[in-house]
VODODO-231144 format. One record per residue (C-alpha): residue in three letters; chain; x, y, z. Coordinates in nm, 3 decimals, always signed. Each point is the difference from the previous one (the first is absolute). Example, Ala and Ser with C-alpha at 12.3 -4.5 7.8 and 13.67 -1.06 7.14 Angstrom:
BEGIN
{atom "ALA","A",{+1.230,-0.450,+0.780}}
{atom "SER","A",{+0.137,+0.344,-0.066}}
This chain:
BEGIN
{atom "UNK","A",{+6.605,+4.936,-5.615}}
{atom "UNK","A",{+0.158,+0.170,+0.303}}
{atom "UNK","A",{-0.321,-0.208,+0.244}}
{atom "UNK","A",{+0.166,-0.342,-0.149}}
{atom "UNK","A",{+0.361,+0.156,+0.096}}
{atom "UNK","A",{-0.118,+0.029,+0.378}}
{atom "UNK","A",{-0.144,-0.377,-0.013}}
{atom "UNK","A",{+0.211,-0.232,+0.193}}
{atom "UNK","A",{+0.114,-0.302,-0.225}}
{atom "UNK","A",{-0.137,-0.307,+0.056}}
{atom "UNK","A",{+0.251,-0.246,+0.040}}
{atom "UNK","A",{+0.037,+0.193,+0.292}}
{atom "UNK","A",{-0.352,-0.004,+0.112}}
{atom "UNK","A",{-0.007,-0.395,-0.025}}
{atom "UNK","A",{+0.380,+0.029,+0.199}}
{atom "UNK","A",{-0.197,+0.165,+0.300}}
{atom "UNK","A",{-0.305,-0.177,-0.041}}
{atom "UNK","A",{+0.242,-0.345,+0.064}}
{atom "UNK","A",{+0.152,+0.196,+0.296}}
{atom "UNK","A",{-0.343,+0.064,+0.142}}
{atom "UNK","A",{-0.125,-0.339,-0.047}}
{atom "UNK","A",{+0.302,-0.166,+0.135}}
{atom "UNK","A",{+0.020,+0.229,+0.306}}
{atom "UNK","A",{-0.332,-0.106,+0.043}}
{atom "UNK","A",{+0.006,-0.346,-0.024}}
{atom "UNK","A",{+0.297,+0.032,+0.238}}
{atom "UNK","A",{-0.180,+0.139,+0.231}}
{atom "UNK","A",{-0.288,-0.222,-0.019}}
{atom "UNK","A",{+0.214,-0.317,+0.032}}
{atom "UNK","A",{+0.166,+0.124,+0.291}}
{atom "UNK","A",{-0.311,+0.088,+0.188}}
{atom "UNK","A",{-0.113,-0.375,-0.088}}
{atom "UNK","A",{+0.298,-0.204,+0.012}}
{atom "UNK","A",{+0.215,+0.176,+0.254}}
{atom "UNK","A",{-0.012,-0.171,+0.351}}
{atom "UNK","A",{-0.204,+0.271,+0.247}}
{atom "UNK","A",{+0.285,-0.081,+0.251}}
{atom "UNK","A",{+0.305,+0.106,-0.245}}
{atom "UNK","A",{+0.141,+0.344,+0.126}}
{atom "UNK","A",{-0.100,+0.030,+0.405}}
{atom "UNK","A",{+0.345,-0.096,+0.109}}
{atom "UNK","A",{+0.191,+0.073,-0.298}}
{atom "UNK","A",{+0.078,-0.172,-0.343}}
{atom "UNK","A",{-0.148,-0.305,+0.088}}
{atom "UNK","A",{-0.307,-0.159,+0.079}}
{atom "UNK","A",{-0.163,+0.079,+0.360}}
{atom "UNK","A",{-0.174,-0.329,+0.021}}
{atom "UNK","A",{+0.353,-0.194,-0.018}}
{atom "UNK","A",{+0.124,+0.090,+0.341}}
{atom "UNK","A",{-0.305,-0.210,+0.147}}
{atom "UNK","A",{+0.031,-0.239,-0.235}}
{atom "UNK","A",{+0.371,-0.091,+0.081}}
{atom "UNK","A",{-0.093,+0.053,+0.321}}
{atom "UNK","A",{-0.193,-0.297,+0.009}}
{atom "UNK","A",{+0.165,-0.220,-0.207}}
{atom "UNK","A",{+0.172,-0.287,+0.201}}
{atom "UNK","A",{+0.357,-0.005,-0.039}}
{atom "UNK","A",{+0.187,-0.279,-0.126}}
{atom "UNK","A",{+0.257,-0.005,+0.296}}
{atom "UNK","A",{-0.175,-0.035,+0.340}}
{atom "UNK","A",{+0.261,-0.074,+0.248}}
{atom "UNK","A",{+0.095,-0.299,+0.177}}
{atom "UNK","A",{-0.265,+0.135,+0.291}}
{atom "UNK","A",{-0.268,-0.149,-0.282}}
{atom "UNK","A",{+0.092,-0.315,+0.035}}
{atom "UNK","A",{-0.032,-0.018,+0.388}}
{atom "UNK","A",{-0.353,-0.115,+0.027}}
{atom "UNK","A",{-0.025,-0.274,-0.232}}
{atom "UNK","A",{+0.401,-0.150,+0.048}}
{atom "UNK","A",{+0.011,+0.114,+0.349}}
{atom "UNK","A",{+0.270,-0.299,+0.095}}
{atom "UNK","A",{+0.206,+0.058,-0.307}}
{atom "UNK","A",{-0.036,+0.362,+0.112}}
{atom "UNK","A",{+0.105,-0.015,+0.334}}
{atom "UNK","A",{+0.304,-0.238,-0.097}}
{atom "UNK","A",{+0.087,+0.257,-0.252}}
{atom "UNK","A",{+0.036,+0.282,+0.195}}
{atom "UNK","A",{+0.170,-0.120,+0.268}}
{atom "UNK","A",{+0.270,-0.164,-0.210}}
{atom "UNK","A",{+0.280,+0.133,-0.195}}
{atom "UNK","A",{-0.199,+0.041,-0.337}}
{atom "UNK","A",{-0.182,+0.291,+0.151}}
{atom "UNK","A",{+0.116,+0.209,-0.238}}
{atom "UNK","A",{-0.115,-0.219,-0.317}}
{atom "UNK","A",{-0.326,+0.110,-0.011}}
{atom "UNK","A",{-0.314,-0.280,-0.081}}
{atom "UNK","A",{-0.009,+0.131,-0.350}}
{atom "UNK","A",{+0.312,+0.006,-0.121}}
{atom "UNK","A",{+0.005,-0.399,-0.014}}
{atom "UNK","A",{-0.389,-0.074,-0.044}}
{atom "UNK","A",{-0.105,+0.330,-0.229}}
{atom "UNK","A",{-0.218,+0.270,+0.067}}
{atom "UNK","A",{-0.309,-0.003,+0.195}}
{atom "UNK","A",{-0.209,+0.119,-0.226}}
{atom "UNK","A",{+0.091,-0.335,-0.219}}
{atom "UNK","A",{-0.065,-0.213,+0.295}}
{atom "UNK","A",{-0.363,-0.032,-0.109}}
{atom "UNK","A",{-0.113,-0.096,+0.329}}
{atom "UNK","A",{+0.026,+0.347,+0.115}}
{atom "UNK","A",{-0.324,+0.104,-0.132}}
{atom "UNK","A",{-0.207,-0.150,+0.280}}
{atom "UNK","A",{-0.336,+0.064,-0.194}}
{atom "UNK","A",{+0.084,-0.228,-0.328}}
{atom "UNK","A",{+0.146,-0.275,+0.256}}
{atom "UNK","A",{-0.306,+0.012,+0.178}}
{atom "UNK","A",{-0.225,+0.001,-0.316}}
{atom "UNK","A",{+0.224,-0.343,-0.131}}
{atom "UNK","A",{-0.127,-0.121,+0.290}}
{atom "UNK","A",{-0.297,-0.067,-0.082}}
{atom "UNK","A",{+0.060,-0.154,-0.329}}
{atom "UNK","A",{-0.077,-0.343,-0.070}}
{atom "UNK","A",{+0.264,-0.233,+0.015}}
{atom "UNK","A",{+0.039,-0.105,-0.359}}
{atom "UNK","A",{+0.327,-0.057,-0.106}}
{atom "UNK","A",{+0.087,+0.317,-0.199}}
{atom "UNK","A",{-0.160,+0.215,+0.227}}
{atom "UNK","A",{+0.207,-0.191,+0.249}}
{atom "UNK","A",{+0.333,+0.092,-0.159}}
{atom "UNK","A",{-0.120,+0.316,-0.042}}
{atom "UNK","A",{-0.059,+0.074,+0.357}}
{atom "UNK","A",{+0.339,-0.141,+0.064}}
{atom "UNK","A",{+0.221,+0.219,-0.178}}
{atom "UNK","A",{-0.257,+0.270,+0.135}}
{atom "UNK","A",{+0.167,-0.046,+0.355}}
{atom "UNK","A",{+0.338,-0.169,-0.078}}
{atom "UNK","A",{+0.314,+0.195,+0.129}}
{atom "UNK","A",{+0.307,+0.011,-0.246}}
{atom "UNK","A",{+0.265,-0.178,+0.114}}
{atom "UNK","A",{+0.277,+0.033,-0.190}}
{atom "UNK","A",{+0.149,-0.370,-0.161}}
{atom "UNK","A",{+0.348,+0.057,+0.011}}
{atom "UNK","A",{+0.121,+0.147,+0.276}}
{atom "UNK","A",{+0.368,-0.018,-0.105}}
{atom "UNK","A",{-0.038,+0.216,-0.240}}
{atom "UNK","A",{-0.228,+0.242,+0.241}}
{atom "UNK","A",{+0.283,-0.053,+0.269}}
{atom "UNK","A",{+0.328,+0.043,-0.156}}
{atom "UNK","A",{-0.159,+0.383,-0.109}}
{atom "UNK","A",{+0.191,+0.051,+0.370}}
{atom "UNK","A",{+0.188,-0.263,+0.114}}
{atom "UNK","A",{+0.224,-0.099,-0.340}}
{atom "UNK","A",{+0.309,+0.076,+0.061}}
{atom "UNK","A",{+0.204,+0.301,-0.167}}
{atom "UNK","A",{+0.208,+0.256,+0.096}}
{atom "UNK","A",{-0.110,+0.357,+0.147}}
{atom "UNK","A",{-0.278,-0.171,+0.149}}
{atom "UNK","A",{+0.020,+0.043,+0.442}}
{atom "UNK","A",{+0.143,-0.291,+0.179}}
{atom "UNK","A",{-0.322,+0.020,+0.224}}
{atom "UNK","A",{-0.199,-0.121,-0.263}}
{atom "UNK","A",{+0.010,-0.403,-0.028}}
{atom "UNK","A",{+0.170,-0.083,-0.354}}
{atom "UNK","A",{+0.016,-0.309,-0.118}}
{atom "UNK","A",{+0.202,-0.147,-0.320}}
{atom "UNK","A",{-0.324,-0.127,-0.178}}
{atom "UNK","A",{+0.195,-0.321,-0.225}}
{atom "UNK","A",{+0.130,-0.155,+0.300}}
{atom "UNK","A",{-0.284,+0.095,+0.316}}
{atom "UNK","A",{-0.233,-0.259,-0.021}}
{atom "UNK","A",{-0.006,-0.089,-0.386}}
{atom "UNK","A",{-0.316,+0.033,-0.198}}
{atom "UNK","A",{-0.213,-0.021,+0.398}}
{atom "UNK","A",{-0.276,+0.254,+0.051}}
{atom "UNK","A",{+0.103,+0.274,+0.281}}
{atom "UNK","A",{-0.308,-0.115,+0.165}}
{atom "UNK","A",{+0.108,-0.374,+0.050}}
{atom "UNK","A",{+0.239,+0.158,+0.267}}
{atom "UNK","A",{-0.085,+0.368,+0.080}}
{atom "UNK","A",{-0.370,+0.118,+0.159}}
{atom "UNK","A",{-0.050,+0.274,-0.282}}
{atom "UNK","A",{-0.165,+0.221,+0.277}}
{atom "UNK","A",{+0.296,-0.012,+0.250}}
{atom "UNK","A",{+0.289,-0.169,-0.264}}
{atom "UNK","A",{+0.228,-0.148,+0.303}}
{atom "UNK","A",{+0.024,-0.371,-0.092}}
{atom "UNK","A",{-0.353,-0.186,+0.075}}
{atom "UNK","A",{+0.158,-0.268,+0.249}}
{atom "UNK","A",{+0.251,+0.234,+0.180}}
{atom "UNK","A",{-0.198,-0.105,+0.322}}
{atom "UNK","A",{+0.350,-0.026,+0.246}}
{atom "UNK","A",{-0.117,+0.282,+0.170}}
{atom "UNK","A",{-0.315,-0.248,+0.076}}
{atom "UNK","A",{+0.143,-0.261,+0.152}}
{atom "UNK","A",{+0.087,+0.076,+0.376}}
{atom "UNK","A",{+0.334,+0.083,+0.134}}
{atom "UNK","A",{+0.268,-0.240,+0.036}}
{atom "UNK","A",{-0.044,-0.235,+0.241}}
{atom "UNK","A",{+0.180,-0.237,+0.200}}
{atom "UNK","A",{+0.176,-0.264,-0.174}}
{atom "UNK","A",{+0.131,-0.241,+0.286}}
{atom "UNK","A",{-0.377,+0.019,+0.155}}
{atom "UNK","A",{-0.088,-0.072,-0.388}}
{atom "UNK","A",{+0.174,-0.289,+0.005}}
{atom "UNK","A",{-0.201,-0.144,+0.309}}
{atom "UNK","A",{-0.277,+0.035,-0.139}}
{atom "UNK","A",{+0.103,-0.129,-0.334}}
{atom "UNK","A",{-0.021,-0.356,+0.199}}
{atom "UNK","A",{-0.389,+0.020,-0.170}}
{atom "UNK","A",{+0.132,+0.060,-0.362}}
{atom "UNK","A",{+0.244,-0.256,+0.008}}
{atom "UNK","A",{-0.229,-0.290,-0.115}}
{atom "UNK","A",{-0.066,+0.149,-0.327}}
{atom "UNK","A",{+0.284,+0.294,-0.056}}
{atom "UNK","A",{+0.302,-0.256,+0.208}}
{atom "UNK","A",{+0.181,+0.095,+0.320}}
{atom "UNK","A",{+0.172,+0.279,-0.154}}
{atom "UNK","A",{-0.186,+0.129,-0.251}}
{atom "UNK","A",{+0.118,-0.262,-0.311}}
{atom "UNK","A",{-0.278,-0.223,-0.097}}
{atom "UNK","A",{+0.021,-0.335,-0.064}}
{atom "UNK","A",{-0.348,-0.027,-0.236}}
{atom "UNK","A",{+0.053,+0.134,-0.350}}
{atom "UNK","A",{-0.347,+0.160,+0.019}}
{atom "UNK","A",{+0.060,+0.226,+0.311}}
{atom "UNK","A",{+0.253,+0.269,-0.002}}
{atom "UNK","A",{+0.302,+0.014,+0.189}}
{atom "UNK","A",{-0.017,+0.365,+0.188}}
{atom "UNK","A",{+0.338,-0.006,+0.103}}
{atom "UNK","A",{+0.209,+0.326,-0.117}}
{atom "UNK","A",{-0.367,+0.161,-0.158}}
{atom "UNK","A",{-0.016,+0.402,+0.029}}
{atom "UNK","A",{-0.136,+0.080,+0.347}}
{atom "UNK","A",{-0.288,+0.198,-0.179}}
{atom "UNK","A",{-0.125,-0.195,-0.208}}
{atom "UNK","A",{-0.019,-0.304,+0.299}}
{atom "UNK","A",{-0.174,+0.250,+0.220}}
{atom "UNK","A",{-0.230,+0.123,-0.262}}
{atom "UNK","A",{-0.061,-0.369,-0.144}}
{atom "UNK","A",{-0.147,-0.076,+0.380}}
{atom "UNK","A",{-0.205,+0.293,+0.076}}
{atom "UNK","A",{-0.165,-0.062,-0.329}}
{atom "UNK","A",{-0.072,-0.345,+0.113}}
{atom "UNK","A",{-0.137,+0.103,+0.309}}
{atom "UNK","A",{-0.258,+0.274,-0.121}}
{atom "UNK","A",{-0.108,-0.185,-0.278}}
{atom "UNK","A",{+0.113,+0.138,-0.327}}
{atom "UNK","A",{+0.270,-0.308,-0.091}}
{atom "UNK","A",{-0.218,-0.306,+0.041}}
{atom "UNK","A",{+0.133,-0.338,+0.132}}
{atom "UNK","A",{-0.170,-0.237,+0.255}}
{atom "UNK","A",{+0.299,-0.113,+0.143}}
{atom "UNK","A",{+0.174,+0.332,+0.000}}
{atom "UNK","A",{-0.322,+0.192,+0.096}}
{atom "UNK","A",{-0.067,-0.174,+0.301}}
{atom "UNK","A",{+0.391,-0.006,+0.095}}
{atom "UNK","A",{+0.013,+0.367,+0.012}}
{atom "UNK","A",{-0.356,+0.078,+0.122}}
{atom "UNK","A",{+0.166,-0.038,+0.376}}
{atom "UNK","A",{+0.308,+0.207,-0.081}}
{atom "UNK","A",{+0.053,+0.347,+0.123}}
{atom "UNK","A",{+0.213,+0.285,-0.188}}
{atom "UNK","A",{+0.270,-0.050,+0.242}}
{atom "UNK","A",{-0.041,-0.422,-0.090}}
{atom "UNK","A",{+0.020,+0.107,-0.348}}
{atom "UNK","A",{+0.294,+0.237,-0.003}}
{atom "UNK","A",{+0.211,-0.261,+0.239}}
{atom "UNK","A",{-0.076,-0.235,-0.285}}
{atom "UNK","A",{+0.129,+0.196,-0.258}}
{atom "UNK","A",{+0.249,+0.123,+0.174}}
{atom "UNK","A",{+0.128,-0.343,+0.079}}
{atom "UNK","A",{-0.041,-0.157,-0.346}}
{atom "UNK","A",{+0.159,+0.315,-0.171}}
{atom "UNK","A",{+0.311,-0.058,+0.162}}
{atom "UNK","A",{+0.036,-0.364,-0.026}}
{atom "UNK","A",{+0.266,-0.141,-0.273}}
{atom "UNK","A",{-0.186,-0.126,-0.309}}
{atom "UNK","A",{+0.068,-0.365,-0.156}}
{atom "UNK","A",{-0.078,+0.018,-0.399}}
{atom "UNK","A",{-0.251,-0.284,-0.101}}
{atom "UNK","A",{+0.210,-0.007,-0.325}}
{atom "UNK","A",{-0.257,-0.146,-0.309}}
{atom "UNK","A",{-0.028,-0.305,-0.112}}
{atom "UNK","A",{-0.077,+0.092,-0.362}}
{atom "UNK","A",{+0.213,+0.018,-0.312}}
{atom "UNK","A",{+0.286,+0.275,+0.006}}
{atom "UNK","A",{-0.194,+0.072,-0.342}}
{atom "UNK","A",{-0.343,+0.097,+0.161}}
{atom "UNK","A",{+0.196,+0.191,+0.316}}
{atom "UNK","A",{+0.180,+0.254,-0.335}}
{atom "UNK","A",{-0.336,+0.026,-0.171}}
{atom "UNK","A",{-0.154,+0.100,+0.311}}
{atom "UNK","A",{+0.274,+0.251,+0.049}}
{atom "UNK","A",{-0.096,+0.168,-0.357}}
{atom "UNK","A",{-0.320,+0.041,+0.153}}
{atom "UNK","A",{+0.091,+0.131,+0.332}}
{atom "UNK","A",{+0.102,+0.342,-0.119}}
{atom "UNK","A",{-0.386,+0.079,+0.069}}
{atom "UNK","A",{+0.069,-0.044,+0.353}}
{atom "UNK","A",{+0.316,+0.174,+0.089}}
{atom "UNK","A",{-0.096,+0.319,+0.125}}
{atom "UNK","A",{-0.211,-0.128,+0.269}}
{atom "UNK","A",{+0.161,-0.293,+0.046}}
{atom "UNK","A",{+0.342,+0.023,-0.048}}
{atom "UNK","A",{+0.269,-0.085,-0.337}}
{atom "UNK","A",{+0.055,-0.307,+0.206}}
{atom "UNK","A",{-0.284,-0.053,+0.188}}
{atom "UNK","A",{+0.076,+0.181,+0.298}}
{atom "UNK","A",{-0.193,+0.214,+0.064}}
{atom "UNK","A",{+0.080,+0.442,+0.105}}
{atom "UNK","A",{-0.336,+0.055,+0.163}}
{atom "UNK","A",{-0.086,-0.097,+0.367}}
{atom "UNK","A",{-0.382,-0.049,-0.117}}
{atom "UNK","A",{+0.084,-0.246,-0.262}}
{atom "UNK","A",{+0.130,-0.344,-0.032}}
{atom "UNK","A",{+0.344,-0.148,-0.122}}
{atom "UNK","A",{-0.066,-0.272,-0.234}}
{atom "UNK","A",{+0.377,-0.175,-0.034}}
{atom "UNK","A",{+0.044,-0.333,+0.163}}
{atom "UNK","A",{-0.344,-0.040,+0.072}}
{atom "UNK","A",{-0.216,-0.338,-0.055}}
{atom "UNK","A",{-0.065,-0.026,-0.397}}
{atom "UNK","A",{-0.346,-0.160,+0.074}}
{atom "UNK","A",{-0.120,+0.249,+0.252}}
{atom "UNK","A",{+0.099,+0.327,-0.273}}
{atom "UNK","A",{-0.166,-0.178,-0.277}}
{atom "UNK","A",{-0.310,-0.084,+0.220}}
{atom "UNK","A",{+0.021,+0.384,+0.158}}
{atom "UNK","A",{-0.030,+0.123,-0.385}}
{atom "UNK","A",{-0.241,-0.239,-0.100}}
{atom "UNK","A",{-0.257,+0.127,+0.334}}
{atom "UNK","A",{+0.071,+0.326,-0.123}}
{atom "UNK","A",{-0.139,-0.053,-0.314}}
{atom "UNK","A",{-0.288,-0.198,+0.131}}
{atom "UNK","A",{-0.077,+0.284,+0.165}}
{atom "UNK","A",{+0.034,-0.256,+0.349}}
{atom "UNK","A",{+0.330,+0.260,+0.077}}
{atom "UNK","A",{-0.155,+0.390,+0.043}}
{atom "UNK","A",{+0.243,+0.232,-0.155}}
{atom "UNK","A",{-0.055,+0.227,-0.278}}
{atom "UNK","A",{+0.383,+0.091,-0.114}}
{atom "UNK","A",{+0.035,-0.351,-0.017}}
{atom "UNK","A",{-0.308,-0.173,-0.126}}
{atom "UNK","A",{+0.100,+0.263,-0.313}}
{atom "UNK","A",{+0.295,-0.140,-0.060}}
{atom "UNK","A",{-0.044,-0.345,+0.012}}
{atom "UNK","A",{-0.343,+0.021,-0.182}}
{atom "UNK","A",{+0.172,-0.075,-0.375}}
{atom "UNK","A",{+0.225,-0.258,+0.124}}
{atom "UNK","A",{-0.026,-0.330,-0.097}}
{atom "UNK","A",{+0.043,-0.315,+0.180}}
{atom "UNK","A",{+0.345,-0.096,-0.183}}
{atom "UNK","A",{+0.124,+0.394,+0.121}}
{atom "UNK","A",{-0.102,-0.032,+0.360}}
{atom "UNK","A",{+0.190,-0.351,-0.027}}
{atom "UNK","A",{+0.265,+0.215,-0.090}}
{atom "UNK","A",{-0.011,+0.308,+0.204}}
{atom "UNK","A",{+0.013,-0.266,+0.315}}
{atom "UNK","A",{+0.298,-0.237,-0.140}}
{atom "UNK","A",{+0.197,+0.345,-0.020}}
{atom "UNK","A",{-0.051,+0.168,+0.350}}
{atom "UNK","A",{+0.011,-0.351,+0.169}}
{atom "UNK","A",{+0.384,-0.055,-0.170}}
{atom "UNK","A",{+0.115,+0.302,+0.170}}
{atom "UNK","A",{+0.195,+0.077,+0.306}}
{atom "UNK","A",{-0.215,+0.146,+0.286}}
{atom "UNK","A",{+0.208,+0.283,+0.145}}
């Protein structure tokens, strides 16, 4: 009796036994489970610091983008939109799937079926964001508080439902055909007139043309005139006539020119459609106010007035820019939804004005 008093009970003996076995299979499942790594630094595993280490990051830098977009790059950074960084408009670097260089190179190789095709496409396509209203108006809408520095624009009545990028150069946003600063310095506009004498046959004595196909030049911004010629003489506005009329001209020729057209008094061609088609057009105008004026005239040196000006040459002049026979990318995407019947319009309108 008093041995089986000393005997420890056994519910506790199986309690201890459960300890033991526990502790043990603690242990053993921490010697076998437990990252070797876990504990040299601290709380944390050893092996992550290398391993973050040399995991890309998602943001790169605009820098990253220099040797592929060099141009884009170099336009960038010496505009005002410096401080916009690459990825804030086209996403991070690490999306751009061309930045792994050893996949790109290994899709090279591929056959060109057409999946594989597609595939290898979106494998090296940049995002470019779709609307960029929505993209620019992040900073330029305009509210209050924000600084006056900062372009704002009221978004309803800018430019309508227009991309930013019909007008603005995303990379340097100052308006794609501000080119006054271009197009020489003012010339001379009695020696202009002089040597008018070889324009007269087409454009008239001074400046108004009598042919409904060729434009009267008389009262048209300086900039634009000088920046219309120099154009024709390097190439990049195509016209045999024109080209081979400005091939001899010098900038001094060309700003004399301007100079002298620019200040001679305009003589509206008036239209000789319906009253009817001249309103419809002026629905439709709205489009092109802000470059070219609520009546036609135009606020900007480096771009045309359209009022008073022959209806056939502006609906010709639209219809080349659509062709694609006119070079100008803020305008060829403009006029590249409008339909005969609208260009009819457009042209009835500006013609029925009063050049100023």
């Amino acid at each position: 009796m008093a041995g089986s008093e000393n005997r420890m009970p056994r519910h506790i003996v199986r309690l201890l036994l459960i300890f033991v076995i526990g502790g043990a299979v603690a242990l053993a499942a921490r010697y076998l489970f437990q990252d070797k790594s876990y504990g040299i630094y601290g709380t944390f595993r050893g092996d992550a610091v290398a391993e973050l280490a040399a995991d890309e990051p998602m943001y790169k830098g605009s820098g990253y983008c220099q040797s592929c977009h060099g141009e884009q790059h170099s336009e960038w950074s010496a505009g005002i939109h410096k401080v916009v960084l690459c990825e804030t408009c086209h996403g991070a670097a690490e999306k751009h799937r061309s930045a792994k260089p050893a996949a790109a190179a290994a899709l090279a190789d591929l056959p060109t079926h057409p999946q594989i095709a597609a595939e290898r496409q979106e494998h090296v396509k940049l995002a470019i964001p779709a609307d960029s209203v929505k993209l620019c108006t992040l900073c330029h809408e305009k509210m209050p508080g924000r600084p006056a520095a900062q372009k704002q624009i009221e978004v309803s009545s800018h430019a309508g439902a227009q991309q930013c990028v019909v007008c603005h150069n995303p990379h340097s946003p100052k308006i794609a055909a501000a080119g006054a600063e271009q197009t020489g310095k003012p010339g001379d506009a009695a020696a202009g007139r002089k040597k008018a004498a070889a324009c007269a046959a087409c454009h008239g004595a001074d400046g108004v043309s009598g042919n409904p196909e060729w434009p009267s030049l008389a009262g048209q911004q300086r900039g634009y005139l000088a920046g219309a010629l120099l154009a024709y003489k390097d190439g990049t506005r195509r016209d045999p006539m024109m080209g081979a009329q400005a091939k001899g001209l010098s900038e001094a020729d060309i700003g004399d020119l301007a100079a002298f057209y620019a200040s001679a008094s305009c003589k509206a061609a008036g239209s000789k459609s319906s009253a009817q088609l001249a309103s419809a057009g002026k629905a439709k105008a709205a489009a092109c106010a802000n470059c070219h004026g609520a009546e036609g005239v135009s606020h900007n040196p480096a771009w045309p007035s359209l009022a008073g000006r022959q209806e056939a040459y502006l609906a010709n002049a639209l219809k080349a820019y659509q062709s694609g026979a006119r070079q100008g990318p803020m305008m060829a995407a403009l006029v590249k939804g409008l339909s005969d019947a609208d260009i009819g319009q457009l042209a009835a309108y500006y013609a029925s004005l009063n050049c100023k």
